[in-house]
C-alpha positions as CSV (number, residue, x, y, z in Angstrom):
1,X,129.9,172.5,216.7
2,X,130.1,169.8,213.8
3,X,133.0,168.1,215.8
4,X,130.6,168.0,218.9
5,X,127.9,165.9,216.3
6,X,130.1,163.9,215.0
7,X,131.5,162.8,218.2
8,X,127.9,161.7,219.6
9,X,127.0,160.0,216.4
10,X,129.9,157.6,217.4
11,X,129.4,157.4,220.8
12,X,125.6,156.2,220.1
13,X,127.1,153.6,217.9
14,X,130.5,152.4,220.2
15,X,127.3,152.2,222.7
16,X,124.8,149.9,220.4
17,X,127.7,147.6,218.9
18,X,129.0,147.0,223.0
19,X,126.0,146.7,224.6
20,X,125.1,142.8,225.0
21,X,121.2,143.7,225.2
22,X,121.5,145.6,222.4
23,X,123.4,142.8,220.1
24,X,121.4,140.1,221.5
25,X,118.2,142.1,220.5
26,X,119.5,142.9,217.2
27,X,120.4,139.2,216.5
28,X,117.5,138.0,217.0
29,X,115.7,140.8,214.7
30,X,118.0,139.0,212.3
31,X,117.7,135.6,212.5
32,X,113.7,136.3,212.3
33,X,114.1,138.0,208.9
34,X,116.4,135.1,207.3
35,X,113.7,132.4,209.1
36,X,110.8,134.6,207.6
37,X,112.4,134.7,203.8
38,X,113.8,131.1,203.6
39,X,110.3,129.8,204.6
40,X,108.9,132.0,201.8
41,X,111.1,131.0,198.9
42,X,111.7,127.2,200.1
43,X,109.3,126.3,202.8
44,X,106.2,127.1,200.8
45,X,104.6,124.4,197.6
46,X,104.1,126.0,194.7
47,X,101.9,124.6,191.3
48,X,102.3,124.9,187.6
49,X,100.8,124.2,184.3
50,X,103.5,122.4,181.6
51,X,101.5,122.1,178.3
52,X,103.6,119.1,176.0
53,X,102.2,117.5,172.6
54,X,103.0,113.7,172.9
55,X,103.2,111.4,170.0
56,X,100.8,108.1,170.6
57,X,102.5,105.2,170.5
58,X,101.7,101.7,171.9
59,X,103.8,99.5,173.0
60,X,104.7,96.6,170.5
61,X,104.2,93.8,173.5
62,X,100.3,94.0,173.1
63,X,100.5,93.1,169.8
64,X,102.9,90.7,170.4
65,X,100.5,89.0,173.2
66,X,96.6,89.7,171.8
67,X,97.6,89.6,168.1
68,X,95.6,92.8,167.9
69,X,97.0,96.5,166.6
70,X,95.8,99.9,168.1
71,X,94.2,102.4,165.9
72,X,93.8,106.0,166.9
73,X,92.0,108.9,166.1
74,X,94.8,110.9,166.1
75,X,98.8,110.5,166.2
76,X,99.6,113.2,168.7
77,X,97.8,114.4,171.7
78,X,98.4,118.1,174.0
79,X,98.5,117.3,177.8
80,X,98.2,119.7,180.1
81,X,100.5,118.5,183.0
82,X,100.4,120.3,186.5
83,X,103.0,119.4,188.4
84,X,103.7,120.2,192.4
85,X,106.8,121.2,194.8
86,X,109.4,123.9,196.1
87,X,109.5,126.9,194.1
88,X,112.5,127.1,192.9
89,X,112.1,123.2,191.7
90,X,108.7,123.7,189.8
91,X,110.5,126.5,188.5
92,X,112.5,124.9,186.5
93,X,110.4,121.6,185.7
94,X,110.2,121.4,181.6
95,X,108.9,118.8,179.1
96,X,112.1,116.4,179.5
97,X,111.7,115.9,183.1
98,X,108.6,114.4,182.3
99,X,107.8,110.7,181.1
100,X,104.4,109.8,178.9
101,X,103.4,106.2,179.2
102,X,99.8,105.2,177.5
103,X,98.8,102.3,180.0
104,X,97.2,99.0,178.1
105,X,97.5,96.5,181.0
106,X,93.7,96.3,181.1
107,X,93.0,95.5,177.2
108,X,91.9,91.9,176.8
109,X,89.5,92.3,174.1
110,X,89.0,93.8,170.5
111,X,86.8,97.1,170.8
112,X,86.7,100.4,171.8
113,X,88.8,101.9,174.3
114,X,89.8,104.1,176.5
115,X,93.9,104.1,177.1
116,X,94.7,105.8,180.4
117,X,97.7,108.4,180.5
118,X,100.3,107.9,183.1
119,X,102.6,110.7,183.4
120,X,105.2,110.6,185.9
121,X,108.6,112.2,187.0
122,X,111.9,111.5,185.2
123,X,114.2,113.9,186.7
124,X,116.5,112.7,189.2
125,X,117.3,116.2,190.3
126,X,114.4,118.6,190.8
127,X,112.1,117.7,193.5
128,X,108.3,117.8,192.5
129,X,105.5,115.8,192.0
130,X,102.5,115.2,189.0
131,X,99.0,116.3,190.4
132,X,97.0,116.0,187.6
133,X,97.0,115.2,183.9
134,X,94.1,116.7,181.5
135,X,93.3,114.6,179.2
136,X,93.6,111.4,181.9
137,X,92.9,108.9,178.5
138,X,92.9,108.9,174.9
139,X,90.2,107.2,173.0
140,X,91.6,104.3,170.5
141,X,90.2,100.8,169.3
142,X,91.8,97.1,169.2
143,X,91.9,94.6,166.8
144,X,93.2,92.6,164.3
145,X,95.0,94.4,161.3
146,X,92.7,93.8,157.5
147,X,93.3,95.8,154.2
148,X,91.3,95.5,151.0
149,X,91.5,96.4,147.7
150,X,89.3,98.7,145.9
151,X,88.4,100.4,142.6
152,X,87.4,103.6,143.2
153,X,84.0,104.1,141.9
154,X,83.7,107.3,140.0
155,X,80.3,109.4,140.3
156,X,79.5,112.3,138.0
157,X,76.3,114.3,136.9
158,X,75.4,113.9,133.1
159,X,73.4,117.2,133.0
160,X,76.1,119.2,133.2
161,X,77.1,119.0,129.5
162,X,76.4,120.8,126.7
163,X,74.0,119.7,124.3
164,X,75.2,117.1,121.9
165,X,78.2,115.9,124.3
166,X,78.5,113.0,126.2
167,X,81.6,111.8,128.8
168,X,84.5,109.8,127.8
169,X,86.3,107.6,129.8
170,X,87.9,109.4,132.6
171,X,91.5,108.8,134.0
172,X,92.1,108.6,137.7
173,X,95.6,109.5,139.5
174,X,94.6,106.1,141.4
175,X,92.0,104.0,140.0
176,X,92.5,101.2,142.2
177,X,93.4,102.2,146.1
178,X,93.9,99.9,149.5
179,X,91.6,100.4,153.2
180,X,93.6,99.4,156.1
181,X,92.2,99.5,159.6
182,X,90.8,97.1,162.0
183,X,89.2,94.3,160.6
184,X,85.7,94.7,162.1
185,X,85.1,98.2,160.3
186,X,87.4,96.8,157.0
187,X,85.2,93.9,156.4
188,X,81.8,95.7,156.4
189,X,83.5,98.1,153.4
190,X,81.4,97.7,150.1
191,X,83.9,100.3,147.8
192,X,85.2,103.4,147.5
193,X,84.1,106.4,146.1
194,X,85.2,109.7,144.5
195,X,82.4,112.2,143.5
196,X,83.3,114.8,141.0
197,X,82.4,118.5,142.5
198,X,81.1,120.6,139.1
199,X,81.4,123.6,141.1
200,X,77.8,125.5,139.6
201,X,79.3,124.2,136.2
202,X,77.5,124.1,133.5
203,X,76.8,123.1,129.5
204,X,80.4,121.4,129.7
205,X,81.9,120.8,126.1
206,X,85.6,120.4,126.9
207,X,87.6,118.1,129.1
208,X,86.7,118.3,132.7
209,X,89.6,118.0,135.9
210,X,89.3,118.1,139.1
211,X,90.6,117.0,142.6
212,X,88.1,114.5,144.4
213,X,88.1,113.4,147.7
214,X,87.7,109.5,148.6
215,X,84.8,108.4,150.6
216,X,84.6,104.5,152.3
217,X,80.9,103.3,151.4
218,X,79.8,100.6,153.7
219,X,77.9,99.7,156.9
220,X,76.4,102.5,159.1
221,X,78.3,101.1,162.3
222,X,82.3,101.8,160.7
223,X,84.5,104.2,162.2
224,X,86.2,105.8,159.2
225,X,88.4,107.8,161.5
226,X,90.0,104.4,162.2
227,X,90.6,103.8,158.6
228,X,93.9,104.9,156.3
229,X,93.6,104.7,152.5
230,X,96.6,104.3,150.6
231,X,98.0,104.5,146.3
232,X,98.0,100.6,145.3
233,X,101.3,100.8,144.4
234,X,102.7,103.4,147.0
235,X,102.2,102.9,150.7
236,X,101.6,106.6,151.5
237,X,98.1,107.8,152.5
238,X,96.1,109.7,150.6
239,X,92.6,111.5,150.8
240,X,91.8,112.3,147.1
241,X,92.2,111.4,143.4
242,X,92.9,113.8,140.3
243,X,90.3,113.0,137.9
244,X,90.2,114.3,134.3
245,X,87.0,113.3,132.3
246,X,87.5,113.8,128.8
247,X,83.9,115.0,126.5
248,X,82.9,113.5,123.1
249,X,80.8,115.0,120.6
250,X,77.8,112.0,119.8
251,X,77.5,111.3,115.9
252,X,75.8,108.7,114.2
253,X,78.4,106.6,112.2
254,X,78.6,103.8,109.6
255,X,79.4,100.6,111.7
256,X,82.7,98.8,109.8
257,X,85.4,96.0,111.2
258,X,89.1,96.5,109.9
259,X,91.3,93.1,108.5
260,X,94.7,92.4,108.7
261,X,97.0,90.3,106.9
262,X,95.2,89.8,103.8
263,X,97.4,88.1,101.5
264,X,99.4,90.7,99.2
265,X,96.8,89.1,96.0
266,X,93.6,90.6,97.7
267,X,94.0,94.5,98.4
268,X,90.7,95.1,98.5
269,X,88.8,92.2,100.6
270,X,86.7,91.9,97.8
271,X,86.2,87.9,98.6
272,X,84.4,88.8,101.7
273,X,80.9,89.9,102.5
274,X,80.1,91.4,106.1
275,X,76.4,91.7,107.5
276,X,76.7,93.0,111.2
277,X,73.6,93.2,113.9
278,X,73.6,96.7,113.5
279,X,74.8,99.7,110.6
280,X,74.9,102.4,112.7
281,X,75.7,103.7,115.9
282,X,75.5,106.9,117.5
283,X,79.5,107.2,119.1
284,X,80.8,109.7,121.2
285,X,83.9,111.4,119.3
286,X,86.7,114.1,120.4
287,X,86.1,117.1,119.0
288,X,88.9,117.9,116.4
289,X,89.3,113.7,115.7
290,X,88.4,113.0,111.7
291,X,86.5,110.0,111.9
292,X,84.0,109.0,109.1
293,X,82.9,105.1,110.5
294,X,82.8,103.4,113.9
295,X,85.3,100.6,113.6
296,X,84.3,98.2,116.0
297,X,87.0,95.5,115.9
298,X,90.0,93.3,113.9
299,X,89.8,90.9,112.2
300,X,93.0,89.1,111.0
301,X,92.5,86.7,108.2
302,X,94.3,84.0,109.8
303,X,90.4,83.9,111.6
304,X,89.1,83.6,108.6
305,X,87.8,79.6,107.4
306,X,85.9,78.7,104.2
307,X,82.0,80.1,104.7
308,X,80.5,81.9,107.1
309,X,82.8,83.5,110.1
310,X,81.2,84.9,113.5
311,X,82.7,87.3,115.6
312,X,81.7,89.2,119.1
313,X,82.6,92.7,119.5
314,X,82.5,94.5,122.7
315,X,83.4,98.4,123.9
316,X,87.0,97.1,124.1
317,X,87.4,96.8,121.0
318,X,86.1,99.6,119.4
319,X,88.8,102.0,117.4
320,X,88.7,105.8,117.4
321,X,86.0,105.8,119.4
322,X,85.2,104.7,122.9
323,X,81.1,105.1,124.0
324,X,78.0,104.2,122.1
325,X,75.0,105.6,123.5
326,X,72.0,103.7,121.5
327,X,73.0,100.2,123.6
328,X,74.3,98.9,120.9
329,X,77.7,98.0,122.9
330,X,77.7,94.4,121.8
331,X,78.1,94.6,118.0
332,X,78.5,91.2,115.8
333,X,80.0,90.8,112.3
334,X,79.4,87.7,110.3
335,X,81.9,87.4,107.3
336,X,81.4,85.1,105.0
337,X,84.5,83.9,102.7
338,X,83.8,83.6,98.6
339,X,82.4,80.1,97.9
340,X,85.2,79.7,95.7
341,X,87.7,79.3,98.6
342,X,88.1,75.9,100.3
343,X,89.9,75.0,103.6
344,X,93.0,72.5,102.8
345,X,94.9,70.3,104.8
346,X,98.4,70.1,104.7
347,X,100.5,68.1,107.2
348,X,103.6,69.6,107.9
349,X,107.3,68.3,106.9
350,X,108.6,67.8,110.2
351,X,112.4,68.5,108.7
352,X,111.4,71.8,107.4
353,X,110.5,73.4,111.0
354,X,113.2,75.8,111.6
355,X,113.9,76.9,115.2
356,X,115.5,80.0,115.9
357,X,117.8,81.5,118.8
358,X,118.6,78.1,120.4
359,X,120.9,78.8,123.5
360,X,124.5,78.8,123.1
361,X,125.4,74.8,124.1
362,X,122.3,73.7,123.5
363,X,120.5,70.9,120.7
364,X,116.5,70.8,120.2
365,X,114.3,68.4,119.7
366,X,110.8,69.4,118.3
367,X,108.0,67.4,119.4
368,X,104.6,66.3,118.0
369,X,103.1,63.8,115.8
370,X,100.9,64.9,112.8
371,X,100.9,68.0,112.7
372,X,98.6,69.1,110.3
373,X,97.8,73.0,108.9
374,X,94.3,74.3,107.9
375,X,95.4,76.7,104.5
376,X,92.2,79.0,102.6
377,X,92.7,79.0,98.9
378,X,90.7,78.9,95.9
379,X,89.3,75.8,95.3
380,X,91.6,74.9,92.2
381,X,94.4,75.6,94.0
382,X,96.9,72.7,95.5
383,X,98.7,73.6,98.2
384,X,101.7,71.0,99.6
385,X,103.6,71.0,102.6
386,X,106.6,72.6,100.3
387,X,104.6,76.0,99.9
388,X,105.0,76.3,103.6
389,X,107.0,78.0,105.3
390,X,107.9,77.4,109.3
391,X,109.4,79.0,112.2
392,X,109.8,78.8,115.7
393,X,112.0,81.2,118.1
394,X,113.1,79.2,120.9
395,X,113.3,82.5,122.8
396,X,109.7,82.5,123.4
397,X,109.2,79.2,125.0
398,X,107.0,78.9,128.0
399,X,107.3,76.8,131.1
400,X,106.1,74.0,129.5
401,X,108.7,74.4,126.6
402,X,105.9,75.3,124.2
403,X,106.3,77.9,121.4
404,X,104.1,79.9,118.5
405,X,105.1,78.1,115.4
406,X,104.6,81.0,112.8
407,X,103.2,79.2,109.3
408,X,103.4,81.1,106.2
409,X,102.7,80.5,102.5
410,X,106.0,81.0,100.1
411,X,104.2,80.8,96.6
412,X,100.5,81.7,96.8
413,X,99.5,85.2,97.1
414,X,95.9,84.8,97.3
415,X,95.7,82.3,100.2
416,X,96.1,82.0,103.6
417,X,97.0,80.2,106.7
418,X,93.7,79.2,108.6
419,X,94.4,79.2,112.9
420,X,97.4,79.7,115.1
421,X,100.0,76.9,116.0
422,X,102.4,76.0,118.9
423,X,104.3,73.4,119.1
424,X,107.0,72.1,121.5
425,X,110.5,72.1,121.6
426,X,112.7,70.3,124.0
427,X,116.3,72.1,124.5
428,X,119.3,69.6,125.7
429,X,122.8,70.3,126.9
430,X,125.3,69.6,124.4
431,X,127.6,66.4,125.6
432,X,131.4,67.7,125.4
């Protein structure tokens, strides 16, 4: 019985394979299938989304041409890119096979603008086509190149402190920074900022730091996105400053001028009287400094004539301290030299000049004509030319071969040289 099957099963089949209707049916039946599925995986256009973050750069020709640079509001944009074709092409479409170009052919003019994108195919291989490009342009602005230099301007709130305390003078990472950008937006720039942030701070006693970010103060109309900030001496942007603000204690002190040089016969100054515009100040000191008088300046003694001497003092000067807070930050001193001193005039012996570290090869020549010196010394005192004592390093000469000539007194110890001196020196090849 299972013989009989099997023997019909291949008759049925001997019967399909050699019948012609039956081959030419099933043929057919075929080559419908293979027409059906090649039109579905290549007949058929298929769509896709590539997402690629581009760098913006402009070409270097428009620059080259208008004289004008680009400046954008951002160094990288995200496209979304949807490109077009066969399936299995699309399907394999990536970020290389793609080519950004930012199109500048229309810019003749400084301004705004809006930079179309052109993206188009660069494989030679796959078969596609761009449909669309989102963003289509990138917003940027043209013109000529400017930087200026700026002190940053430091603001701070005095009611922070503590009672009794009063800022110092703060220190700044960068005190003095550079705005580059286009030179419509650089020119309308009045400074630059950095406001300290107290954070709810408050009766401050003790040196104060914090980061602080730098704001460009100018017109209304500048586009501060356009603009890049940069160290004076490093050209790397930056966006903030560290600020350190030290705090002084304020104390009334005794106002007092230090002198220098007195000659080794008066220790104690006691040939000079000092009357200043003020006696007292109220100065702002670090807490833990032993200070007992507000020195407000030098005074050598070589500035020092017979009579009375007037001198300027300003906040620069000032020793151990740094901030008076009366307004008293112009302080003057008149000193007024013993009556029994007398200014002298000494000419100087030209032979007695000695010049030191004269090049290797080289002869000097000094030059000038009646030379004379201004000496201080008690009125029954003689000085000559021969209690002098003159130098001049040849090292130190200028462009215009002009030295210090450093005058000093050999025999009297309670006098002085009045003034400073220079005098030239001309250096000549030695003749072999």
């Amino acid at each position: 019985m299972a013989d009989s099957s099997k023997n019909e099963n291949k008759s049925f089949f001997y019967k399909l394979v050699y019948n012609d209707k039956y081959l030419i049916f099933f043929s057919l039946f075929l080559a419908v299938l293979v027409w059906i599925s090649t039109s579905i995986s290549v007949g058929t256009d298929e769509s896709k989304k590539i997402k690629i973050d581009v760098p913006v750069t402009i070409s270097d020709e428009l620059s080259q041409q208008l004289g004008m640079e680009y400046f954008s509001l951002q160094d990288s944009i995200e496209l979304s890119v949807t490109v077009k074709g066969p399936k299995y092409a699309v399907g394999q479409v990536g970020e290389d096979d793609l080519n950004v170009e930012f199109d500048t052919s229309n810019v003749t003019k400084a301004g705004q603008q809006s930079i179309p994108i052109l993206v188009t195919k660069s494989s030679k291989t796959l078969d596609f086509t761009v449909e669309s490009v989102y963003p289509s342009s990138i917003e940027g602005y043209f013109d000529v190149g400017a930087a200026k230099t700026f002190d940053v301007d430091l603001k701070y709130d005095n009611s922070v402190l503590a009672n009794g305390y009063a800022w110092g003078d703060p220190s700044l990472s960068d005190e003095t920074v550079i705005v580059q950008g286009p030179k419509t937006y650089v020119d309308k720039i009045t400074g630059v900022t950095a406001n300290v942030d107290f954070e709810n701070a408050t009766n401050i006693s003790k040196t104060y730091s914090a980061e602080c970010s730098l704001n460009v103060e100018g017109d209304d109309s500048i586009e501060k996105s356009f603009l890049k900030i940069t160290s004076k001496d490093k050209d790397k942007e930056i966006k903030s400053v560290s600020v350190s603000i030290p705090v002084v204690k304020k104390i009334v002190l005794p106002v007092n001028v230090k002198f220098e040089d007195a000659p080794k016969g008066i220790s104690d100054n006691s040939i000079l009287s000092v009357d200043y515009s003020v006696n007292k100040v109220t100065a702002g000191v670090l807490d833990g400094v032993d200070i007992n008088e507000a020195v407000i300046g030098v005074i050598n003694y070589n500035q020092l004539h017979e009579g009375k001497n007037h001198f300027k003092f300003t906040s620069k000067d000032f020793i151990g301290f740094k901030s008076i807070f009366d307004g008293n930050d112009n302080i003057s001193a008149d000193v007024t030299v013993d009556s029994k001193y007398k200014n002298q005039t000494v000419y100087i012996d030209k032979s007695a000049v000695k010049v030191t570290n004269v090049p290797d090869g080289y002869d000097y020549k000094l030059v000038f004509t009646d030379f004379k010196i201004t000496v201080v010394a008690p009125e029954n005192t003689k000085i000559d030319s021969g209690d002098l004592v003159y130098t001049c390093d040849a090292s130190k000469l200028d462009d215009s071969n002009t030295a210090d000539l450093v005058v000093t007194l050999s025999n009297h110890n309670d006098s002085w040289v009045y003034g400073t001196y220079k005098i030239s020196v001309e250096l000549t090849k030695n003749k072999i």
